[in-house]
PyMOL Python script that loads the backbone (N, CA, C, O; Angstrom):
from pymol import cmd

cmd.read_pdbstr("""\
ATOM      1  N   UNK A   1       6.468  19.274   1.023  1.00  0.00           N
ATOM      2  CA  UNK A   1       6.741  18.368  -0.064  1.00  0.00           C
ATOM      3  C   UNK A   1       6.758  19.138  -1.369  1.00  0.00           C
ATOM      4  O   UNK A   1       6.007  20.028  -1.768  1.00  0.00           O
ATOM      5  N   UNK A   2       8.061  18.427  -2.061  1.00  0.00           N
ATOM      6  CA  UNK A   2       7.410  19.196  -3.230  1.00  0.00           C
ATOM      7  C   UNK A   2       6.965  18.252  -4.402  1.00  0.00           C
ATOM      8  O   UNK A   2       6.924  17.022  -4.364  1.00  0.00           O
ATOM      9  N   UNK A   3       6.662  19.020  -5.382  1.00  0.00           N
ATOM     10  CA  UNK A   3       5.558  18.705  -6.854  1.00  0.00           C
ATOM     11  C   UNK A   3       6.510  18.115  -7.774  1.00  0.00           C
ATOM     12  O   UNK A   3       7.453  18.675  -8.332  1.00  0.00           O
ATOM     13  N   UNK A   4       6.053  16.648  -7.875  1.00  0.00           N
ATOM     14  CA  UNK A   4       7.078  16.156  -8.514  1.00  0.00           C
ATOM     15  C   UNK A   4       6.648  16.866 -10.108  1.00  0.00           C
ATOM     16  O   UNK A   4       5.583  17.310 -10.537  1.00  0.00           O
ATOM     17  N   UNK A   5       7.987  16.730 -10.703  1.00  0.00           N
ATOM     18  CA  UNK A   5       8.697  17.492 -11.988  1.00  0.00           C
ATOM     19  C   UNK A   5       9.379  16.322 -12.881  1.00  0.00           C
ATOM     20  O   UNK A   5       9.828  16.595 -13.994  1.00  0.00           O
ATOM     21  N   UNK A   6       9.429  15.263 -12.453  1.00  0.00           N
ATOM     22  CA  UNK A   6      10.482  14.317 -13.441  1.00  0.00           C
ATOM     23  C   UNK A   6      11.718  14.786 -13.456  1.00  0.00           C
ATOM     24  O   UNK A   6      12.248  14.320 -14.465  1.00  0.00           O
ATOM     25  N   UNK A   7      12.643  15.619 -12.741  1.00  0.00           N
ATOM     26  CA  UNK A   7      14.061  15.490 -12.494  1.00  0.00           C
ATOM     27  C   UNK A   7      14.587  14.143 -12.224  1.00  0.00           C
ATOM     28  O   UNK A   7      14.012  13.074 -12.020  1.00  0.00           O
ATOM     29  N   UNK A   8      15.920  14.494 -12.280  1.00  0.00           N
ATOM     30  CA  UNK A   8      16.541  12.892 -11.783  1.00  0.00           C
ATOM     31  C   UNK A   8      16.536  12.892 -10.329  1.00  0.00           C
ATOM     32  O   UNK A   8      16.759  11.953  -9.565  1.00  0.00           O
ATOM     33  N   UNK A   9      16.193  14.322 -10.029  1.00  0.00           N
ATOM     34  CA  UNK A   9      16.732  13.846  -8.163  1.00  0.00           C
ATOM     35  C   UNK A   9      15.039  13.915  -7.710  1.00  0.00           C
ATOM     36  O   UNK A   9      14.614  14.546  -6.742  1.00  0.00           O
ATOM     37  N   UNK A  10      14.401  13.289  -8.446  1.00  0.00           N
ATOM     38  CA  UNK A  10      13.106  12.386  -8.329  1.00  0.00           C
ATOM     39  C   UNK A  10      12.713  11.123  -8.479  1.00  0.00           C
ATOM     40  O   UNK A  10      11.853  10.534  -7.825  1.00  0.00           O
ATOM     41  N   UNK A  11      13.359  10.725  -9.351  1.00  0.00           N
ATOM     42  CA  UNK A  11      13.422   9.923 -10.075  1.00  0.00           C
ATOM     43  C   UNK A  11      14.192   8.415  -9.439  1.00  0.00           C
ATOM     44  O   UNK A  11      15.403   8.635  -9.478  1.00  0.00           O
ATOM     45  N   UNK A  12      13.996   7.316  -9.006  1.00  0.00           N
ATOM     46  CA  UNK A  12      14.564   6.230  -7.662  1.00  0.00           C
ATOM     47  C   UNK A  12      14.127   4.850  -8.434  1.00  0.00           C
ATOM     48  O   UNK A  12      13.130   4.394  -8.993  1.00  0.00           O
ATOM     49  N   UNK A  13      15.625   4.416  -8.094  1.00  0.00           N
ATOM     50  CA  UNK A  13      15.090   3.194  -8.689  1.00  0.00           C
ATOM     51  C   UNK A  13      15.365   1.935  -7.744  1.00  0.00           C
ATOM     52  O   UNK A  13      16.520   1.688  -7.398  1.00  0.00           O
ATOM     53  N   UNK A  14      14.264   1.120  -7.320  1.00  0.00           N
ATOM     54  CA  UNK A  14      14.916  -0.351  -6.485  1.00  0.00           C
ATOM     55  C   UNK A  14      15.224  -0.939  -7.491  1.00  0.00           C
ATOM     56  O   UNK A  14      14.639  -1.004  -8.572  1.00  0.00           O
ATOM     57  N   UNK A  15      17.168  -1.864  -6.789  1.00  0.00           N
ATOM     58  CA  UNK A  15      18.012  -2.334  -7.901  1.00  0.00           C
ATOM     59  C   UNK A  15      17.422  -4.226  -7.012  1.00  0.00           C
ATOM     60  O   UNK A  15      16.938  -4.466  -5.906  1.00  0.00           O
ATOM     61  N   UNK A  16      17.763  -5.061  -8.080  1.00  0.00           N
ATOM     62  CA  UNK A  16      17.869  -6.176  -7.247  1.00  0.00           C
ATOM     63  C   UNK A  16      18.670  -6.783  -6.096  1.00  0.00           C
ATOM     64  O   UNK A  16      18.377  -7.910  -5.698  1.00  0.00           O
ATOM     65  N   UNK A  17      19.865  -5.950  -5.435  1.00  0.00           N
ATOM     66  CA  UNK A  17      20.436  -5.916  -4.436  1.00  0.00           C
ATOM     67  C   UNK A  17      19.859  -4.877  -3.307  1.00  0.00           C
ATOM     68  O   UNK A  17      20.563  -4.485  -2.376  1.00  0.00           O
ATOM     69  N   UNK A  18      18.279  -4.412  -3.528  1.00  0.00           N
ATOM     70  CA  UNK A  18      17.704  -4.074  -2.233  1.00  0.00           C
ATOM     71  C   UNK A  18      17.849  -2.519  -2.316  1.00  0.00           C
ATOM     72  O   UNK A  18      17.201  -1.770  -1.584  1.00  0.00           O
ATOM     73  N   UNK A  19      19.040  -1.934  -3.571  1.00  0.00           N
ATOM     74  CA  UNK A  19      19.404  -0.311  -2.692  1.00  0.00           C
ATOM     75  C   UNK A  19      18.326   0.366  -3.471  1.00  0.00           C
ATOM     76  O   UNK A  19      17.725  -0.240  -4.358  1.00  0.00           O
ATOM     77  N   UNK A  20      18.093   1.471  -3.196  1.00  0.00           N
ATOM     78  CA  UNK A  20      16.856   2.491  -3.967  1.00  0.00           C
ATOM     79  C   UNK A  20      17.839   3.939  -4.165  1.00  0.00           C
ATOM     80  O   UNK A  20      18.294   4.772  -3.381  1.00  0.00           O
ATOM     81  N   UNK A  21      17.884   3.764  -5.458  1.00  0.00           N
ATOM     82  CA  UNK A  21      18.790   4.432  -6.358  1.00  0.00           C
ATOM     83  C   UNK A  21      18.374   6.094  -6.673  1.00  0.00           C
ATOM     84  O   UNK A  21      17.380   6.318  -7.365  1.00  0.00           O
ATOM     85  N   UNK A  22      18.872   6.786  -6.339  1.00  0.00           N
ATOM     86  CA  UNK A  22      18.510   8.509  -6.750  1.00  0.00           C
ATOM     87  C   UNK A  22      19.337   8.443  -8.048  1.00  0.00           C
ATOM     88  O   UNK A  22      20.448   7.943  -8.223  1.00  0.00           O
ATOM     89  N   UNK A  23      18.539   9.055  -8.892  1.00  0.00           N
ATOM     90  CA  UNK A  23      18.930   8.937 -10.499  1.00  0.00           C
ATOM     91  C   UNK A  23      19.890   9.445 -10.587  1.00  0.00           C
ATOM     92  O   UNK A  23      20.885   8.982 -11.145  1.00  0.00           O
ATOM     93  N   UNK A  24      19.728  11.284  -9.663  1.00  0.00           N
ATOM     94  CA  UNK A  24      20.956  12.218  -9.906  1.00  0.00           C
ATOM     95  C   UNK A  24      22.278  11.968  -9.206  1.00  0.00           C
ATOM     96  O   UNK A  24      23.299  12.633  -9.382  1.00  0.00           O
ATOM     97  N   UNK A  25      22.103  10.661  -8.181  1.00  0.00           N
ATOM     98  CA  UNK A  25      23.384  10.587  -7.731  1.00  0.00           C
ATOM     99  C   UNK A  25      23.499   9.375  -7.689  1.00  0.00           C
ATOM    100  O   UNK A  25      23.019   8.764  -6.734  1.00  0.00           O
ATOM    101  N   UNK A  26      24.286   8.594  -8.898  1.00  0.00           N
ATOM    102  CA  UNK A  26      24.496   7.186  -8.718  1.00  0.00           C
ATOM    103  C   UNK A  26      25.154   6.535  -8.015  1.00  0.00           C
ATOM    104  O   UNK A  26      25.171   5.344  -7.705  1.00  0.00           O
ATOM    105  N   UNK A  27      25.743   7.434  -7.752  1.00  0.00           N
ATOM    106  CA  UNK A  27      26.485   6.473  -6.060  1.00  0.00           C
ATOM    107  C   UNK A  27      25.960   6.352  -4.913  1.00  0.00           C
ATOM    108  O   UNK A  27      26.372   5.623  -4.011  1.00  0.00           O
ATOM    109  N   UNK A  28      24.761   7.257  -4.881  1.00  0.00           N
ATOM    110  CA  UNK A  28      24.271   7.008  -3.506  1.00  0.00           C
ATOM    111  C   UNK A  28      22.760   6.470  -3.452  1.00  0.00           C
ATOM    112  O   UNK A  28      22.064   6.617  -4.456  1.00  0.00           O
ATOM    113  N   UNK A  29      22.247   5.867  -2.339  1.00  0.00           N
ATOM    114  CA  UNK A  29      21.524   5.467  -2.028  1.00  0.00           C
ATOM    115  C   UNK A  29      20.518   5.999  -0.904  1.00  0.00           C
ATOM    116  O   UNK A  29      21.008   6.926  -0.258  1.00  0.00           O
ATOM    117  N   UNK A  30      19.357   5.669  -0.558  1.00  0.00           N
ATOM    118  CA  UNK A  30      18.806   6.220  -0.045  1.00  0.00           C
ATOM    119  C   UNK A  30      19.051   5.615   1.596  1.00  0.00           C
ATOM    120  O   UNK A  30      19.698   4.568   1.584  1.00  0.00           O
ATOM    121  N   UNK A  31      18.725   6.000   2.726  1.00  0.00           N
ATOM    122  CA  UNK A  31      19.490   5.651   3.932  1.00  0.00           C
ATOM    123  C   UNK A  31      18.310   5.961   5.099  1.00  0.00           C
ATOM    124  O   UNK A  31      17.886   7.070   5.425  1.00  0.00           O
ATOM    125  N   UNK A  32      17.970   4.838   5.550  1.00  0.00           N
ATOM    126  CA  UNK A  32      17.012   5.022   6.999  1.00  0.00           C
ATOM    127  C   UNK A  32      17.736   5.468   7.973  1.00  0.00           C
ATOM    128  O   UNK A  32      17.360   4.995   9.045  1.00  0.00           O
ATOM    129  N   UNK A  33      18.548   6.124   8.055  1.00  0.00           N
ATOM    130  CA  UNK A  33      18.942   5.912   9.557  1.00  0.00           C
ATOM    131  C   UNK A  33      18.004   6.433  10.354  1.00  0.00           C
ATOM    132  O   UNK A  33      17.013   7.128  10.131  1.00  0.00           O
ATOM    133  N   UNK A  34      18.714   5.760  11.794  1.00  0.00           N
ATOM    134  CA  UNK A  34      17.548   5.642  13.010  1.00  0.00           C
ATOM    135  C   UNK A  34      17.984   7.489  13.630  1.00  0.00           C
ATOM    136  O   UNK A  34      17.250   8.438  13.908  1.00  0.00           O
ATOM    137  N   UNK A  35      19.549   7.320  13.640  1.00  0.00           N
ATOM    138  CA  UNK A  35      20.169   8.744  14.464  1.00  0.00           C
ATOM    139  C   UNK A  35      19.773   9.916  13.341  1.00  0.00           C
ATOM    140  O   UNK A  35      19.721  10.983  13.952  1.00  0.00           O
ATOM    141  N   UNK A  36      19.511  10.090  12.093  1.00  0.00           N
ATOM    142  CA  UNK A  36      19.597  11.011  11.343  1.00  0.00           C
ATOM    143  C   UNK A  36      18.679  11.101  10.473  1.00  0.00           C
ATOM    144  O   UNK A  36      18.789  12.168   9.869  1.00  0.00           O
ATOM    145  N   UNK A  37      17.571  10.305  10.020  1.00  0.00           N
ATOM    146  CA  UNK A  37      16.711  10.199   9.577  1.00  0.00           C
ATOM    147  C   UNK A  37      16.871   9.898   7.768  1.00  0.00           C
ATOM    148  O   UNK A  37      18.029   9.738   7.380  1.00  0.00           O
ATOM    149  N   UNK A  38      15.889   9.833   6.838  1.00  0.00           N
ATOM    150  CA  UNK A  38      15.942   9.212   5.484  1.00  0.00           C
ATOM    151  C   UNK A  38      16.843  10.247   5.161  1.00  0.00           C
ATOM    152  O   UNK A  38      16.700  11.381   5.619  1.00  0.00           O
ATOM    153  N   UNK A  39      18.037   9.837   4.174  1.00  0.00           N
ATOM    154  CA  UNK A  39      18.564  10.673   3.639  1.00  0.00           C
ATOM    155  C   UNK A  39      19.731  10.137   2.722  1.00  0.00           C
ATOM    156  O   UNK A  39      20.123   9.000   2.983  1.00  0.00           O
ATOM    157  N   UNK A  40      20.431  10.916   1.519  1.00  0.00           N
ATOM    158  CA  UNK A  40      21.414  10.215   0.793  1.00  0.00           C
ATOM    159  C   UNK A  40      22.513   9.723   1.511  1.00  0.00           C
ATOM    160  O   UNK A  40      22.760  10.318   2.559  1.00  0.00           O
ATOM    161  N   UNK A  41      23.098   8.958   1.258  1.00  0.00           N
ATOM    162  CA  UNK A  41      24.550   8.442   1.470  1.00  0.00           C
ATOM    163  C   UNK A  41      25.133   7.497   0.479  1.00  0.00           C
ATOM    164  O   UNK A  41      24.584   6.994  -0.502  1.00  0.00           O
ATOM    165  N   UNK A  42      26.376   7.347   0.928  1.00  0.00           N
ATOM    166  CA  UNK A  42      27.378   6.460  -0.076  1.00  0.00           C
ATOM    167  C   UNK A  42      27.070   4.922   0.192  1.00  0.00           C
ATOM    168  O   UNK A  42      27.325   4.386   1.271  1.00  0.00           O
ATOM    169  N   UNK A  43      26.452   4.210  -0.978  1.00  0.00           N
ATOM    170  CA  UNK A  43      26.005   2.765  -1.161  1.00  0.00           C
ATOM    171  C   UNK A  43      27.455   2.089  -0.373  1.00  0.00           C
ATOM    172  O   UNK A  43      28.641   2.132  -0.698  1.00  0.00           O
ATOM    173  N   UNK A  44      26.662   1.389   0.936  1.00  0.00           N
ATOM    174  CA  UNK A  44      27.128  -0.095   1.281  1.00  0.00           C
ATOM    175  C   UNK A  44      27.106  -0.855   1.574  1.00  0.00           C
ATOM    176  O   UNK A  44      26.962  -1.549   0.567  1.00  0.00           O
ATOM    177  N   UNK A  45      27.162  -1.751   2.764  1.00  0.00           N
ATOM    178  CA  UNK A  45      26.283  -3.031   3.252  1.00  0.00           C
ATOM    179  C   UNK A  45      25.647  -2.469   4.003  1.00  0.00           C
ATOM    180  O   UNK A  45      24.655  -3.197   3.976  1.00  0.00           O
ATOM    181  N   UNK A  46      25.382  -1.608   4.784  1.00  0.00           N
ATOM    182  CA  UNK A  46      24.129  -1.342   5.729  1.00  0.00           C
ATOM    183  C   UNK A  46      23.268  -1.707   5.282  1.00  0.00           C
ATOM    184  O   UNK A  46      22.875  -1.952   4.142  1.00  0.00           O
ATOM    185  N   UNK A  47      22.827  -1.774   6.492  1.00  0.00           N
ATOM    186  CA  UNK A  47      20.822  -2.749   6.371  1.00  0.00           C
ATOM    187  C   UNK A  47      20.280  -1.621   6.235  1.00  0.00           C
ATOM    188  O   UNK A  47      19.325  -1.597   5.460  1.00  0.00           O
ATOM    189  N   UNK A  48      20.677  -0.316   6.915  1.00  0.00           N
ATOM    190  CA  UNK A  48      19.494   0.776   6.904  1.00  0.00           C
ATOM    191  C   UNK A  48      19.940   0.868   5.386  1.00  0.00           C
ATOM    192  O   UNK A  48      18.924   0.443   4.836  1.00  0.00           O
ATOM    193  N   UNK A  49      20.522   1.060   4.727  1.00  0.00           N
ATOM    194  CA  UNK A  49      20.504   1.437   2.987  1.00  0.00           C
ATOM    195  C   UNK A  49      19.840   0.003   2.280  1.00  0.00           C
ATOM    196  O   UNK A  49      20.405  -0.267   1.220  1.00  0.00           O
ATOM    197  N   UNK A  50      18.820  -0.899   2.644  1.00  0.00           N
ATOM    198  CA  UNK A  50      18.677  -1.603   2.298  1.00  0.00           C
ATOM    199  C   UNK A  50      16.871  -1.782   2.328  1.00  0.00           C
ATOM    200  O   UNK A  50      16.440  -1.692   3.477  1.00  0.00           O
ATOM    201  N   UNK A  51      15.719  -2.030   1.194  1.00  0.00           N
ATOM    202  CA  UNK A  51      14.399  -1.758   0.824  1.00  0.00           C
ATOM    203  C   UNK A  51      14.319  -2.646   0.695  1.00  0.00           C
ATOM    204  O   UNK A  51      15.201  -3.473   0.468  1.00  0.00           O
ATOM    205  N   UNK A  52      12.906  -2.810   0.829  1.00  0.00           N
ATOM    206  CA  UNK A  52      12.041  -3.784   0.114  1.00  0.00           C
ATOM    207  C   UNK A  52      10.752  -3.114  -0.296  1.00  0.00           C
ATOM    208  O   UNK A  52      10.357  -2.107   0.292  1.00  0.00           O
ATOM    209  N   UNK A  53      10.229  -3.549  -1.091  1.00  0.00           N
ATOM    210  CA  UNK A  53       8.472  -3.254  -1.173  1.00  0.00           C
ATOM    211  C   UNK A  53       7.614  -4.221  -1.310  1.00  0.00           C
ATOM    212  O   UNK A  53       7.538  -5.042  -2.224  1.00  0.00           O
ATOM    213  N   UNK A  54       6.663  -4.050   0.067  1.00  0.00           N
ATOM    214  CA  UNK A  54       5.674  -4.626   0.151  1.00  0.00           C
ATOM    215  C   UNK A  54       4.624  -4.114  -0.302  1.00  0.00           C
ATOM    216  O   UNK A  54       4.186  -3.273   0.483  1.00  0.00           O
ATOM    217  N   UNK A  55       3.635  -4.309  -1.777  1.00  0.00           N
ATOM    218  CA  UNK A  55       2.285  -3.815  -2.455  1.00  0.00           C
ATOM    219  C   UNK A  55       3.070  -2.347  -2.390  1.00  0.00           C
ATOM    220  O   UNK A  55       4.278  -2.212  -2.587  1.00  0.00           O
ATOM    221  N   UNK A  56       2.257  -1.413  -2.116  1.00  0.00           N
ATOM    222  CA  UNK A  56       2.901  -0.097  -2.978  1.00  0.00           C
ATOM    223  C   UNK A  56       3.778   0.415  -1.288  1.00  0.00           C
ATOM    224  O   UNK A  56       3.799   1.629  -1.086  1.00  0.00           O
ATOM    225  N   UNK A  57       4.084  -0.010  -0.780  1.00  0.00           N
ATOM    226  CA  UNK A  57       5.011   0.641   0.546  1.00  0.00           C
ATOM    227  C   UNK A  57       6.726  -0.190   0.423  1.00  0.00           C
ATOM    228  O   UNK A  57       7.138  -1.303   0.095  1.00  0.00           O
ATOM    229  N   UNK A  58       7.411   1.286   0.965  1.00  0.00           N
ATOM    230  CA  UNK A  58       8.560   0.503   1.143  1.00  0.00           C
ATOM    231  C   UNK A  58       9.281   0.259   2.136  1.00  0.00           C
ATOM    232  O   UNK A  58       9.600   1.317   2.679  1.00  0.00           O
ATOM    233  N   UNK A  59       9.769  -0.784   2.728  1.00  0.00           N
ATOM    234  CA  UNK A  59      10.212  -0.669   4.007  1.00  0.00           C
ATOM    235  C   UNK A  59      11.441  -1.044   4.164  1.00  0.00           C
ATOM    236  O   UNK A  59      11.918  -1.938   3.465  1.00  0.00           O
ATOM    237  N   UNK A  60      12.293  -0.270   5.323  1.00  0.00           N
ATOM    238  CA  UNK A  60      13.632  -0.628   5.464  1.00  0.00           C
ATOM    239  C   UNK A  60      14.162  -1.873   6.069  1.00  0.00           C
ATOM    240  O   UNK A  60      13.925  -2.313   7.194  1.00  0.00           O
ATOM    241  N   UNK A  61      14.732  -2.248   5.367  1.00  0.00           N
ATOM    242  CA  UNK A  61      15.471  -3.971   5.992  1.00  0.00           C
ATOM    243  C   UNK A  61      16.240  -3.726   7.524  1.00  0.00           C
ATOM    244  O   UNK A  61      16.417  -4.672   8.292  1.00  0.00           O
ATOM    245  N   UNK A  62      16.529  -2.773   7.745  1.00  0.00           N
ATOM    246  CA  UNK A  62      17.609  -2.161   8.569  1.00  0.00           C
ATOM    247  C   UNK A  62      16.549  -2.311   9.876  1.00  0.00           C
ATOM    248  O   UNK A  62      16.967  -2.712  10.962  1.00  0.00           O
ATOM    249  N   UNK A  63      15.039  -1.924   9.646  1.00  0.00           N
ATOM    250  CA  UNK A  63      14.099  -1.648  10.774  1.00  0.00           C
ATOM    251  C   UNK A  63      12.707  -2.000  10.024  1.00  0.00           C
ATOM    252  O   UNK A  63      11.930  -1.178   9.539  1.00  0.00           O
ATOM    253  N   UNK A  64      12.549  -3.605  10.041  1.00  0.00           N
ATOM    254  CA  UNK A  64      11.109  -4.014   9.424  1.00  0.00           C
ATOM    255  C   UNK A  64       9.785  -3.334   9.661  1.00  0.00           C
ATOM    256  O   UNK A  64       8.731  -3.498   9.046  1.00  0.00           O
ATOM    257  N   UNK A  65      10.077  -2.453  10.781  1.00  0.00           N
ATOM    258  CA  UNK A  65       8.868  -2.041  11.342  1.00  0.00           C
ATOM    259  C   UNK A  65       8.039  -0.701  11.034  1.00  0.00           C
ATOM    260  O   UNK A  65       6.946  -0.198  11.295  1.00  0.00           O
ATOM    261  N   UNK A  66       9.794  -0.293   9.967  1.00  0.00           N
ATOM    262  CA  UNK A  66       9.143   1.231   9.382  1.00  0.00           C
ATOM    263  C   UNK A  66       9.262   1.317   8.557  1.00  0.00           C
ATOM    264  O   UNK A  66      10.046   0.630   7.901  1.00  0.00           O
ATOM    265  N   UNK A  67       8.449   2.339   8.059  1.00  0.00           N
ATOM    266  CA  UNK A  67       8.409   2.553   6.458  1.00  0.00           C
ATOM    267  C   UNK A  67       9.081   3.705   5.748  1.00  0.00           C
ATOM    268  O   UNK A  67       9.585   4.643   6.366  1.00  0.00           O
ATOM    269  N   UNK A  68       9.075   3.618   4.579  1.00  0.00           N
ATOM    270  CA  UNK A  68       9.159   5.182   4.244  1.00  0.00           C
ATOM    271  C   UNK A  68       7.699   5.948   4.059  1.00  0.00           C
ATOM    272  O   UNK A  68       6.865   5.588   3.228  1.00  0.00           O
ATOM    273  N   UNK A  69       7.562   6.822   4.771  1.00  0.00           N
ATOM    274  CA  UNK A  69       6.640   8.252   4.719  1.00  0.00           C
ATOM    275  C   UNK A  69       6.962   9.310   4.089  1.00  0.00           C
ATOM    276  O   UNK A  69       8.060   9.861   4.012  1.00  0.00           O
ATOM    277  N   UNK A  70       5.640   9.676   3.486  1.00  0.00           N
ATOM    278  CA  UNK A  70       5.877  10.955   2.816  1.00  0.00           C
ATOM    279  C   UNK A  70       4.666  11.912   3.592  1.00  0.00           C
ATOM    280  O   UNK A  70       3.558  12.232   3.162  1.00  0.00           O
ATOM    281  N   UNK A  71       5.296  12.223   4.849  1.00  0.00           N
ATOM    282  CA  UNK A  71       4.548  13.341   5.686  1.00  0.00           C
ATOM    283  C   UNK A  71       4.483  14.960   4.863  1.00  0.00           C
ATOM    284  O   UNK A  71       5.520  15.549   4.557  1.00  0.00           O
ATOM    285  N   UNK A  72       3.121  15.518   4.588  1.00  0.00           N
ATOM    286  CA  UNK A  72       3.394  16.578   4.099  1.00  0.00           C
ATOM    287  C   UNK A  72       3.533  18.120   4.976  1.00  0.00           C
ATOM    288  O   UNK A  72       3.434  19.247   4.490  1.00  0.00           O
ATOM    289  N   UNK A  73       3.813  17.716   6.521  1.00  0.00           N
ATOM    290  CA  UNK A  73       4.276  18.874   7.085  1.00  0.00           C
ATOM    291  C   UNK A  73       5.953  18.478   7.536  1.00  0.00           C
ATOM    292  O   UNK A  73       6.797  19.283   7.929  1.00  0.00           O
ATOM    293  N   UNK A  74       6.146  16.775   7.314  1.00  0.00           N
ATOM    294  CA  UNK A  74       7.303  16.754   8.367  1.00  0.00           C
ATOM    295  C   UNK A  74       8.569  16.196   7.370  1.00  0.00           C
ATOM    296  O   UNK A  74       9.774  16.169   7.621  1.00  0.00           O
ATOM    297  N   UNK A  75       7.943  15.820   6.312  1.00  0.00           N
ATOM    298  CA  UNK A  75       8.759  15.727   5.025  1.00  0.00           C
ATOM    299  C   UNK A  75       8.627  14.021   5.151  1.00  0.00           C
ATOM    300  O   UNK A  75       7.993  13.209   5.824  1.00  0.00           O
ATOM    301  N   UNK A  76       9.547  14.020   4.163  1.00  0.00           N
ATOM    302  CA  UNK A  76      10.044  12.186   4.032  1.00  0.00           C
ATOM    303  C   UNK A  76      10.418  11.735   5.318  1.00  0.00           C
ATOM    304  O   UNK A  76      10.948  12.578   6.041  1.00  0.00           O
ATOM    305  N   UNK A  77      10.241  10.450   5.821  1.00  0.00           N
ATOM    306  CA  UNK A  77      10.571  10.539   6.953  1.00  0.00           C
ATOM    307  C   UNK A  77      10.498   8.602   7.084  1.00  0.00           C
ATOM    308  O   UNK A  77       9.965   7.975   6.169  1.00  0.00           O
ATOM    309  N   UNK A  78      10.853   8.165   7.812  1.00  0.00           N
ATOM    310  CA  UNK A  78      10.716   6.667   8.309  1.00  0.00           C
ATOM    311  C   UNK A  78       9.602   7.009   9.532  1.00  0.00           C
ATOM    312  O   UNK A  78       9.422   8.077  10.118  1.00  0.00           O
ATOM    313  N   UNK A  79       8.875   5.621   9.712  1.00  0.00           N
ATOM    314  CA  UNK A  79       7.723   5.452  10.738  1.00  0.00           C
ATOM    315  C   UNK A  79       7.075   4.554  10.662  1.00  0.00           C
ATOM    316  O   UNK A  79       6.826   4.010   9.586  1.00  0.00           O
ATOM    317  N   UNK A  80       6.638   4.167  11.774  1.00  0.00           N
ATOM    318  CA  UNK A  80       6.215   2.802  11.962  1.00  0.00           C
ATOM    319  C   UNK A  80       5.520   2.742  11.159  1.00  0.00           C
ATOM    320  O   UNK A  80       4.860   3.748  10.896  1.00  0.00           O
ATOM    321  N   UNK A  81       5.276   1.084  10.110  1.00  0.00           N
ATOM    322  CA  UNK A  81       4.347   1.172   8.654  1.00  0.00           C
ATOM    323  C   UNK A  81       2.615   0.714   9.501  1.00  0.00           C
ATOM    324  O   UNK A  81       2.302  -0.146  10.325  1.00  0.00           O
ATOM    325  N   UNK A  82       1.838   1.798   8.768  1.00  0.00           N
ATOM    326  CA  UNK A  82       0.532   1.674   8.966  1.00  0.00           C
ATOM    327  C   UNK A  82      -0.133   1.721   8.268  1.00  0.00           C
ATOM    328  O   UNK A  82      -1.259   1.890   8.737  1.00  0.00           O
ATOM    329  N   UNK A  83      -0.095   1.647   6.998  1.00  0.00           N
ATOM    330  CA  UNK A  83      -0.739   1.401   5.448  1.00  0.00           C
ATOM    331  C   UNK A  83      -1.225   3.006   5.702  1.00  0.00           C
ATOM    332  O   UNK A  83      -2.400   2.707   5.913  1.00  0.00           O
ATOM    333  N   UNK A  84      -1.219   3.895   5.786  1.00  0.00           N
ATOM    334  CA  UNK A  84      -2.082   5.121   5.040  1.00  0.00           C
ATOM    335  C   UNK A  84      -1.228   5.335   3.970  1.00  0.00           C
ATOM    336  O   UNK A  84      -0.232   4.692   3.639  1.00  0.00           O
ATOM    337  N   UNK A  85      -1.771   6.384   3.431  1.00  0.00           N
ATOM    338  CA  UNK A  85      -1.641   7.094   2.005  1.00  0.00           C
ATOM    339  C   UNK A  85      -0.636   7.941   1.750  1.00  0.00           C
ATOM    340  O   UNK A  85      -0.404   8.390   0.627  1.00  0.00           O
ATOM    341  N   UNK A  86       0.075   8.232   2.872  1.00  0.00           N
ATOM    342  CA  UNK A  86       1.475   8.994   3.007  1.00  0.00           C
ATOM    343  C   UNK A  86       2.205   7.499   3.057  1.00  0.00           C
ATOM    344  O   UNK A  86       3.165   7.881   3.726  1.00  0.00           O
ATOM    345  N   UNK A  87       2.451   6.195   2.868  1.00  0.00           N
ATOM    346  CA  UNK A  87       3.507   5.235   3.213  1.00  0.00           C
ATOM    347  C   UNK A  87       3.219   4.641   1.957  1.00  0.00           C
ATOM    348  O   UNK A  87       3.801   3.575   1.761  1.00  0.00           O
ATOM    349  N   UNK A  88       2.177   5.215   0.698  1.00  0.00           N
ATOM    350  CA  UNK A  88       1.626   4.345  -0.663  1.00  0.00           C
ATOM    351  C   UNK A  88       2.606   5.261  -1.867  1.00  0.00           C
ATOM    352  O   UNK A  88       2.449   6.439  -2.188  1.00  0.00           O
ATOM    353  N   UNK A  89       3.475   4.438  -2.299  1.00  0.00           N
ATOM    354  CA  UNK A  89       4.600   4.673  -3.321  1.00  0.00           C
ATOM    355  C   UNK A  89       3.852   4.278  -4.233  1.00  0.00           C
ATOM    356  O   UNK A  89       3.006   3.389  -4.143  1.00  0.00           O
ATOM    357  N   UNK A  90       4.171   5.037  -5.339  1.00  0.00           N
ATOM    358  CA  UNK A  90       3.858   4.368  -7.348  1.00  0.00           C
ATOM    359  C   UNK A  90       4.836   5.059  -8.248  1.00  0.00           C
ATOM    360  O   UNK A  90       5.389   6.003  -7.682  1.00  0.00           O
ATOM    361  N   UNK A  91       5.139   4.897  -9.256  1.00  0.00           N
ATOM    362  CA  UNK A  91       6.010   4.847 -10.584  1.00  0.00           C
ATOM    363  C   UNK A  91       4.911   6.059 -11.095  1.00  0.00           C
ATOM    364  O   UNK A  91       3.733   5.905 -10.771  1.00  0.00           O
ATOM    365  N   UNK A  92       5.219   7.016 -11.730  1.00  0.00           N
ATOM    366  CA  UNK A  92       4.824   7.912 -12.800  1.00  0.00           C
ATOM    367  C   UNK A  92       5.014   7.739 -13.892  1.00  0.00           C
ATOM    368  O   UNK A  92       4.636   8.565 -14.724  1.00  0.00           O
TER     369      UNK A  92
END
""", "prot")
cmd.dss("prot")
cmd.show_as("cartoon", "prot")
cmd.util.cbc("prot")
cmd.orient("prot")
């Protein structure tokens, strides 16, 4: 993982249509997929490009059952949500 810095390609915003926005690339969105794992792509109706947050976790509409993780050997990653401290998102 790395140390966040306040770049834009840190920087994510949930819009009210569900997508979670990378600052540095406004066209894209962030993407659960199941075959390829979290990663950018081009905003569209997919469910996997589609968030919610529940209290400080966020989870994909695409697959209610996982979250986003921030594993610090295996990177960002989706996984089943289990409230620890790698699945707890906050604003800087």
């Amino acid at each position: 993982m790395k140390v966040c810095n306040s770049s834009a390609y840190q920087q994510w915003t949930l819009s009210d249509s569900n997508y979670l926005y990378n600052q540095a690339y406004p066209n894209a969105c962030l993407d659960g997929s199941v075959s390829q794992g979290v990663r950018l792509a081009q905003c569209n109706f997919s469910r996997y490009r589609l968030w919610t947050q529940a209290g400080r976790e966020l989870w994909n509409i695409g697959d209610s059952s996982k979250c986003l993780d921030g594993s610090s050997s295996q990177g960002v990653r989706m996984v089943a949500c289990n409230d620890s401290k790698y699945q707890t998102w906050s604003a800087l």
